[in-house]
Structure formats: C-alpha cells, structure tokens
N, C-alpha and C positions, 0 to 999 in steps of 0.2 A: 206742459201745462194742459190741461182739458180745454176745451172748444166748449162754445158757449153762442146759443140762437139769437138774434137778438128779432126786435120787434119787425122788421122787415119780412119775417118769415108768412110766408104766403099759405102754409101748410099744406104743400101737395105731394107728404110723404114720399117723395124720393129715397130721402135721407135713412130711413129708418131700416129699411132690410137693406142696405147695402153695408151697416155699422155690424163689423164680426165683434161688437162686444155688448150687442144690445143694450146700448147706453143711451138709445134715442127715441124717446117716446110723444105722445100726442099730449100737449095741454095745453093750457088756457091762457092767452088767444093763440099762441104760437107753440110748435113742440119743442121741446125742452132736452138738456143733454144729461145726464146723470152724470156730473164729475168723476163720481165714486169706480163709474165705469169706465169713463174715457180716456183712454191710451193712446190719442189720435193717430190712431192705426199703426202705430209703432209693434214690433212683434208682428204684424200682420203685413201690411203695406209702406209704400215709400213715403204716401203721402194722406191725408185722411181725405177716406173719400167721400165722406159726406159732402166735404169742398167739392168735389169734384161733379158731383152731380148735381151739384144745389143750382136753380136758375137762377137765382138772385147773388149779384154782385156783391160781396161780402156781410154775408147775412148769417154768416157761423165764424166768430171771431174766437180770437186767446183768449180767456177767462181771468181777467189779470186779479181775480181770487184765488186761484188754480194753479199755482207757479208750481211746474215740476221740470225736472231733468228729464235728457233721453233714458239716462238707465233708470229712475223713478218710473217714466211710465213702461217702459219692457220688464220689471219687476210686478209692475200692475197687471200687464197682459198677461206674465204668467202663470201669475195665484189666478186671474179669469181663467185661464184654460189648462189646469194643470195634465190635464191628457193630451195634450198636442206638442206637450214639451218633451224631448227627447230626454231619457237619464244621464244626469252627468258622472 
C-alpha cells in the first residue's frame, strides 16, 4: 500500500530526496506522498526510507486507501523506472 504523512509532520524535508520515486512533495501544512507514486521502496529498498529518516515517531503511516500487494507495488516501481529494469 502507499505511505501516507499525517499531520504530525514537522516538514524538515528529510523525506523528500531520499524517495527514488519522487512521490514526496511540500504542501499544505504538511508534505504530502503521491500514492500514484509510492512503492514504499519496494524495487528499490528493504524498507521505505522515508521511515527511516523521518524524526517523528510514526508520522508516515499505510494509507489504508492505498491497499496494494508487494508485487502491485514492484509492478508500480517498474513502469516508474522502466530503464533501471533489466530485459526479461
């Protein structure tokens, strides 16, 4: 499922250039994920790292609108990045 900001976000851009799917941008009051974009780091990483960097104690949750599988979202990384993906 996509990751989702919620209102506790402090917005000190951590989050945003660490996302290889640029699905994380600056709004209003808090920045925001782009479902369409987020893969939570699947295809990319073990774990999404926006968690990983975020100071705030669970302040980027599941998006329980967002319900997707692992291979939903590795499907999603790879139409993001069709150059990174080796030919089958």
């Amino acid at each position: 499922m996509a990751l989702k900001i919620i209102d506790e976000c402090i917005a000190c851009d951590a989050c945003v250039a660490i996302c290889p799917n640029q699905a994380i941008a600056e709004g209003v009051p808090v920045y925001e994920i782009d479902p369409d974009r987020c893969t939570e780091c699947v295809g990319a990483f073990d774990v999404p790292q926006c968690r990983t960097v975020c100071p705030i104690d669970d302040c980027i949750i599941d998006d329980p609108d967002r319900i997707e599988s692992a291979e939903d979202l590795a499907a999603k990384y790879r139409a993001l990045h069709p150059d990174d993906i080796a030919p089958q």
